[in-house]
C-alpha positions in Angstrom: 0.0 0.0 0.0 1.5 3.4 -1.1 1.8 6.4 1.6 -0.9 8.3 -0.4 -3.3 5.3 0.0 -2.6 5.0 3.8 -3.3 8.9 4.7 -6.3 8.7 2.8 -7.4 4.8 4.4 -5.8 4.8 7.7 -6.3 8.6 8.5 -8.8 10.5 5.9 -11.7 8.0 6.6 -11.7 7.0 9.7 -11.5 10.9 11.2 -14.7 11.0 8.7 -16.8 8.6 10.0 -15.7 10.0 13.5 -17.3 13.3 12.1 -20.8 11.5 11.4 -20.6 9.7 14.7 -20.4 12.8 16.4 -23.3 14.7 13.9 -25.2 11.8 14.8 -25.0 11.7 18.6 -25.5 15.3 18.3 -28.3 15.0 16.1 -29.9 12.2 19.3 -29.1 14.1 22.0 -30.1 18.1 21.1 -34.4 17.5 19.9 -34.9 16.4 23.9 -32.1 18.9 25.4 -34.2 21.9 23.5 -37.7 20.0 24.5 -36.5 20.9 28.1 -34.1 23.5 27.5 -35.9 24.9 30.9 -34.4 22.1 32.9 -31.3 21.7 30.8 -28.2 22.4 33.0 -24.7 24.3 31.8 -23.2 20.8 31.4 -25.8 19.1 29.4 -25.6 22.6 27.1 -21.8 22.1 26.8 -21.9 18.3 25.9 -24.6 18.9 23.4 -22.0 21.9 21.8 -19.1 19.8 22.2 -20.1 17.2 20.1 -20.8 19.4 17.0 -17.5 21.0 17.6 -15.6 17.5 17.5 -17.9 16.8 14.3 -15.8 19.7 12.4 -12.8 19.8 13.4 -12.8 15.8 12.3 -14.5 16.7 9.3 -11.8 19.4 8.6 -8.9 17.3 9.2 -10.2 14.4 7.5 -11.0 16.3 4.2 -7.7 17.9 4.8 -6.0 14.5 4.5 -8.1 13.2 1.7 -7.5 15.6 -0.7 -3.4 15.9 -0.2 -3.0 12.4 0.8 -0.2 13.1 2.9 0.9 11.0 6.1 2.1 13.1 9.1 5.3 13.0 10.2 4.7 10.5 12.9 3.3 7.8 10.5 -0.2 6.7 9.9 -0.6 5.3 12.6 -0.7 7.3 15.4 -3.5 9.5 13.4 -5.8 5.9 13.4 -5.5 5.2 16.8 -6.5 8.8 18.0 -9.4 8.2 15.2 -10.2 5.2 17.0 -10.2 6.5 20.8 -12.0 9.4 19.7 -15.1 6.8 18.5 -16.1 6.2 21.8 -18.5 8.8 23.4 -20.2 8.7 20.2 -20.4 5.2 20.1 -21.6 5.1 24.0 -24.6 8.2 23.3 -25.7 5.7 20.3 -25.6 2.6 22.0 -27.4 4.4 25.2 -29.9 6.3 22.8 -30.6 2.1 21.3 -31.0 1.2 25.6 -33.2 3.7 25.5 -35.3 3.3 22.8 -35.8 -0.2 23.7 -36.7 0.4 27.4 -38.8 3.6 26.7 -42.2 3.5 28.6 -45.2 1.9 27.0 -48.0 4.5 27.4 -51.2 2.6 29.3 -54.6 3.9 28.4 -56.0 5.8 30.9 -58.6 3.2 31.8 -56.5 0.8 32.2 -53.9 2.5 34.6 -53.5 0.6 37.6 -53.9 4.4 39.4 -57.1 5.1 37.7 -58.4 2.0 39.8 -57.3 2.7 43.1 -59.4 3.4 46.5 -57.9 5.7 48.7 -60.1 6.1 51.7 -57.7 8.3 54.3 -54.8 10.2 53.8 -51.7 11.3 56.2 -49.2 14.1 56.2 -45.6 12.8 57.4 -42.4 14.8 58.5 -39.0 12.5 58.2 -35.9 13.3 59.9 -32.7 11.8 59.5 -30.4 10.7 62.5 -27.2 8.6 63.1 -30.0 6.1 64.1 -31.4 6.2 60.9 -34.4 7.6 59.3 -37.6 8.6 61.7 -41.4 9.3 60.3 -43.3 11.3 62.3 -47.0 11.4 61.3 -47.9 15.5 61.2 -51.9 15.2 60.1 -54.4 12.5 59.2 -58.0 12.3 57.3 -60.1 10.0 56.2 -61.9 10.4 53.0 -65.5 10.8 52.1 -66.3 9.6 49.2 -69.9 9.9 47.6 
């Protein structure tokens, strides 16, 4: 294999497809971040931006190498494996997003919601404390229910 062959096989492509792992994590992780952008926290913001960022800069670098087909000065090699470390967050947010998917909640009807069946004939109001001995429940008010 020629040195021109390697850059653009051992270096070029693989920092591609490490720019559309990281578009595609992206692309899974900002619809629900912006859904609840309310609740969205500084980190989950920079995470979500991160991964974009990553996107180009390995898209860059990849074209880069693609069309001069030259290996660094340290060999192919070195280039790969970083290509190949940098795989893994995406790879985890896809293979999460596919845990996900798979475990999402099945929506009940309404009628058949074990909830929407339940008799609650008295209520109570409790105050917990925590102690070295442990948790303590202290009941604060009580009432029964009338029901029609």
């Amino acid at each position: 294999m020629t040195q021109s062959a390697q850059a653009l096989w051992l270096n070029a492509v693989p920092l591609l497809v490490v720019a559309v792992a990281y578009l595609g994590a992206t692309a899974l992780l900002a619809p629900p971040l912006w859904a609840e952008r309310g609740r969205a926290t500084a980190v989950d913001w920079a995470l979500v931006l991160l991964f974009p960022s990553l996107a180009v800069v390995a898209a860059s670098y990849g074209t880069e190498l693609a069309v001069h087909r030259t290996p660094l000065p340290g060999g192919v090699w070195p280039t790969f494996a970083v290509a190949v470390a940098l795989l893994a967050p995406p790879v985890l947010v896809l293979a999460r997003w596919r845990e996900r998917s798979r475990a999402g909640r099945p929506q009940l009807p309404e009628s058949t919601h074990p909830a929407a069946h339940l008799d609650v004939e008295a209520v109570t109001l409790y105050q917990s404390r925590l102690s070295p001995a442990g948790p303590s429940y202290t009941a604060l008010a009580s009432a029964r229910l009338i029901c029609p």
